[in-house]
KOLVEX-496054 format. One record per residue (C-alpha): residue number from 1; x, z, y. Coordinates in steps of 0.001 Angstrom, whole numbers, always signed. Each point is the difference from the previous one (the first is absolute). Example, Ala and Ser with C-alpha at 12.3 -4.5 7.8 and 13.67 -1.06 7.14 Angstrom:
! KOLVEX-496054
+------+---------+---------+---------+
! resi !       X !       Z !       Y !
+------+---------+---------+---------+
!    1 !  +12300 !   +7800 !   -4500 !
!    2 !   +1370 !    -660 !   +3440 !
+------+---------+---------+---------+
//
This chain:
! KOLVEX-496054
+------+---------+---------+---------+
! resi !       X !       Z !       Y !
+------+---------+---------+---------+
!    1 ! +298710 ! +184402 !  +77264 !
!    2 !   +1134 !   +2948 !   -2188 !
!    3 !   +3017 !   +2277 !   +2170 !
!    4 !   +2624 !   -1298 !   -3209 !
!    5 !    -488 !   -4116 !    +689 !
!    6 !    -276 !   +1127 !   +4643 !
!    7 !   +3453 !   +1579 !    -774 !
!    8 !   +1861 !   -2593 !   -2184 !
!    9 !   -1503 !   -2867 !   +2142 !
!   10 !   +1017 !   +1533 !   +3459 !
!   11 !   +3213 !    +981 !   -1649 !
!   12 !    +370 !   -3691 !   -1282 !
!   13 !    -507 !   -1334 !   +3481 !
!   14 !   +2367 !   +2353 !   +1770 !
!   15 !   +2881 !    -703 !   -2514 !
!   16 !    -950 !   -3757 !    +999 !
!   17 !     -15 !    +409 !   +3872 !
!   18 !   +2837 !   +2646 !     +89 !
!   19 !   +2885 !   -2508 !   -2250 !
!   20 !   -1347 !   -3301 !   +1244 !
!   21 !    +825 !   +1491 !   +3444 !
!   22 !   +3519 !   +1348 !   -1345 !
!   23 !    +557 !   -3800 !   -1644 !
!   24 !   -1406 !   -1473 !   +3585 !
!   25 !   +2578 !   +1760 !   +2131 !
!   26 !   +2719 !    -972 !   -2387 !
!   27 !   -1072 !   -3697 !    -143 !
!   28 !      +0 !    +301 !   +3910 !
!   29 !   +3084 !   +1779 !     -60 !
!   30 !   +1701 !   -2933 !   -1856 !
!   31 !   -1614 !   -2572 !   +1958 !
!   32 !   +1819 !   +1614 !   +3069 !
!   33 !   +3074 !    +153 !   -1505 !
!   34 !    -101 !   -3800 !    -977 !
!   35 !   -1072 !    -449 !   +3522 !
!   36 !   +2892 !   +1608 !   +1276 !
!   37 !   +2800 !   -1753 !   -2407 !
!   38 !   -1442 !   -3534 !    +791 !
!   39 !    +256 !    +568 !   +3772 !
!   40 !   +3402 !   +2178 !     +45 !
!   41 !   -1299 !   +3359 !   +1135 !
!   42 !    +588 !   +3858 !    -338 !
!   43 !   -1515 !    +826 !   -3716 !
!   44 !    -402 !   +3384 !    +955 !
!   45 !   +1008 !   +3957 !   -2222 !
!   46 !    -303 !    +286 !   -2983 !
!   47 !   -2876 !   +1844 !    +448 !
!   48 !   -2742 !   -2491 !   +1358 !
!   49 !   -1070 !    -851 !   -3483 !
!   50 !    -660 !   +3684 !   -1308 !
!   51 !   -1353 !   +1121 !   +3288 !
!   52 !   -2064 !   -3106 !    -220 !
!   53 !   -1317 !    +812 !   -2884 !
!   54 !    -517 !   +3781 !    +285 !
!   55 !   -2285 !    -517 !   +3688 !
!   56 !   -2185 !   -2438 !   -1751 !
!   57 !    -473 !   +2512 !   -3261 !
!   58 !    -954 !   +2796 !   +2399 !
!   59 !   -1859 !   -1931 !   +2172 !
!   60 !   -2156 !   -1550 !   -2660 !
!   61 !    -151 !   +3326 !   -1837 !
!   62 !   -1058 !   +1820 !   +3186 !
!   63 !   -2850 !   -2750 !    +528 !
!   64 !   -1238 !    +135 !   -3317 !
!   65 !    -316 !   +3787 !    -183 !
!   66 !   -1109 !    -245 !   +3658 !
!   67 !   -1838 !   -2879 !    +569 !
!   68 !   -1167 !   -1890 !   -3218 !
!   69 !    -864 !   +2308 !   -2469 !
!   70 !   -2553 !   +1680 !   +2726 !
!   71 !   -1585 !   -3376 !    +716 !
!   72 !     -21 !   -1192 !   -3507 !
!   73 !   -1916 !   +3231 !   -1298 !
!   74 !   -2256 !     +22 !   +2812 !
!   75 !    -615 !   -4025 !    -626 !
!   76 !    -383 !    +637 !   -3448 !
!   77 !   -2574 !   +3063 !    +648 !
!   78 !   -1890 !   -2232 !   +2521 !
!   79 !    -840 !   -2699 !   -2594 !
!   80 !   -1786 !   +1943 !   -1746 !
!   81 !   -2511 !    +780 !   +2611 !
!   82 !    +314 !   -3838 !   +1554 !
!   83 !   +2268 !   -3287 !    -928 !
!   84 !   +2092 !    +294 !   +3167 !
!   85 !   +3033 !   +1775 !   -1702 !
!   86 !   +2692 !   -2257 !   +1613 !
!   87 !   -1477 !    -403 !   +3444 !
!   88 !     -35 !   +3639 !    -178 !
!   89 !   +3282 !    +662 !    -586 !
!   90 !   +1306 !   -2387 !   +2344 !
!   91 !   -1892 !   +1679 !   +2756 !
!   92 !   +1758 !   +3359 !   -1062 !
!   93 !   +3572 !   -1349 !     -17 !
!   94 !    -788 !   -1488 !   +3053 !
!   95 !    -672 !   +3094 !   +1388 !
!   96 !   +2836 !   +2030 !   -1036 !
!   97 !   +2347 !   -2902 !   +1457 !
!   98 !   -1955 !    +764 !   +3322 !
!   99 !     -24 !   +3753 !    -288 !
!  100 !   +3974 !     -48 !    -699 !
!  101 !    +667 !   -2259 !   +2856 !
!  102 !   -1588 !   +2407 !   +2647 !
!  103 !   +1328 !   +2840 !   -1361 !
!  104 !   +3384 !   -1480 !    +509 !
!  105 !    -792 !    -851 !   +3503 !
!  106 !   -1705 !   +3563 !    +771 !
!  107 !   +2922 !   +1778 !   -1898 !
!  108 !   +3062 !   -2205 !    +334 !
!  109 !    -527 !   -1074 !   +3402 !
!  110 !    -404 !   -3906 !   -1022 !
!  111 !   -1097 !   -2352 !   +2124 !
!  112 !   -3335 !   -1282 !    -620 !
!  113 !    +950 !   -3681 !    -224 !
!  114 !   +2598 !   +1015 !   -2625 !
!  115 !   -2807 !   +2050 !   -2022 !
!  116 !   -2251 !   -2720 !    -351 !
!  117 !   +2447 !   -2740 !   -1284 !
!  118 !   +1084 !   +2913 !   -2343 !
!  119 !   -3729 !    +745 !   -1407 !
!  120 !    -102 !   -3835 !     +63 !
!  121 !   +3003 !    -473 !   -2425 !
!  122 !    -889 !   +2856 !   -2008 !
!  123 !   -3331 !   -1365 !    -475 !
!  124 !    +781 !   -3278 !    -936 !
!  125 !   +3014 !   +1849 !   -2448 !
!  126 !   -3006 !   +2458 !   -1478 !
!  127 !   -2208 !   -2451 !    -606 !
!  128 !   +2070 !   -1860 !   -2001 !
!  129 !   +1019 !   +2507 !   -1547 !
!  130 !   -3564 !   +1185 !   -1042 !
!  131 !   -1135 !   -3193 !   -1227 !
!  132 !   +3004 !    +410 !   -2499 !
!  133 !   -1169 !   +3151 !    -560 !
!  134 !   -3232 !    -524 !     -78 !
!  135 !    +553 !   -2929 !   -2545 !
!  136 !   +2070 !   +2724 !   -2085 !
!  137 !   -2509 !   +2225 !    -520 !
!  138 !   -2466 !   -2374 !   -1001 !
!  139 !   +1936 !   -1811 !   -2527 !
!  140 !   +1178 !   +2644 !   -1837 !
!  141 !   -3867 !   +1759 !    +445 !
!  142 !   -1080 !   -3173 !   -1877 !
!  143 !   +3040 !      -7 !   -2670 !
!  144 !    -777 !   +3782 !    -499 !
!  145 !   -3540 !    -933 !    -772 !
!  146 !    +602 !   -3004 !   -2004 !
!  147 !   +1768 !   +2376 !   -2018 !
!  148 !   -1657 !   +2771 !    -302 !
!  149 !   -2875 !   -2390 !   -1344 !
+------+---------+---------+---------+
//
């Protein structure tokens, strides 16, 4: 894969992962504020919507740069050598959710309980997240071929 097609796919994907999170968090955000008017409770500031909005883009920014990209290119280098590009990277994110989760508790003081069902969520968030990705990446890799043919 030439550096030109690597750069517009993974830049393809992240533009994917990075609004459909922004779009998720205001589709949840108006789900909870049709939750709230049908059963008569506080709606909250004015603010809930944009703060929403503006965790999930710098979350999802944060784990593409962080966490996606890194697996991707090192899934993508793998299957080269071997057909287990996917496995691969799943492994890896897997990892880093580990690796983050004891640094919080050997920083941050955590409990050790709390770690683990927070490298268990952001697992199971990641790895959705990278089969998006992942799915990204290769979709426009084969559109960028198709063209370039």
């Amino acid at each position: 894969m030439s550096f030109v097609r690597a750069a517009l796919s993974h830049t393809f994907a992240a533009v994917v992962v990075i609004g459909g999170s922004g779009l998720l968090a205001a589709g949840v955000y108006a789900a909870l504020l049709g939750w709230a008017i049908l059963f008569n409770q506080p709606l909250g500031g004015p603010l809930a919507l944009p703060f929403m909005v503006l965790a999930a883009l710098a979350t999802s920014g944060l784990s593409v740069v962080c966490v996606l990209t890194p697996a991707t290119l090192a899934g993508e280098w793998l299957r080269r050598r071997s057909r287990r590009a996917f496995p691969v990277a799943t492994l890896i994110v897997l990892i880093e959710s580990v690796s983050i989760a004891a640094v919080a508790t050997l920083v941050w003081d955590v409990p050790t309980r709390m770690a683990a069902v927070a490298a268990i969520a952001a697992g199971i968030a990641l790895l959705g997240l990278l089969g998006v990705y992942w799915f990204c990446v290769r979709s426009a890799s084969w559109l960028l071929a198709e063209r370039a043919s």
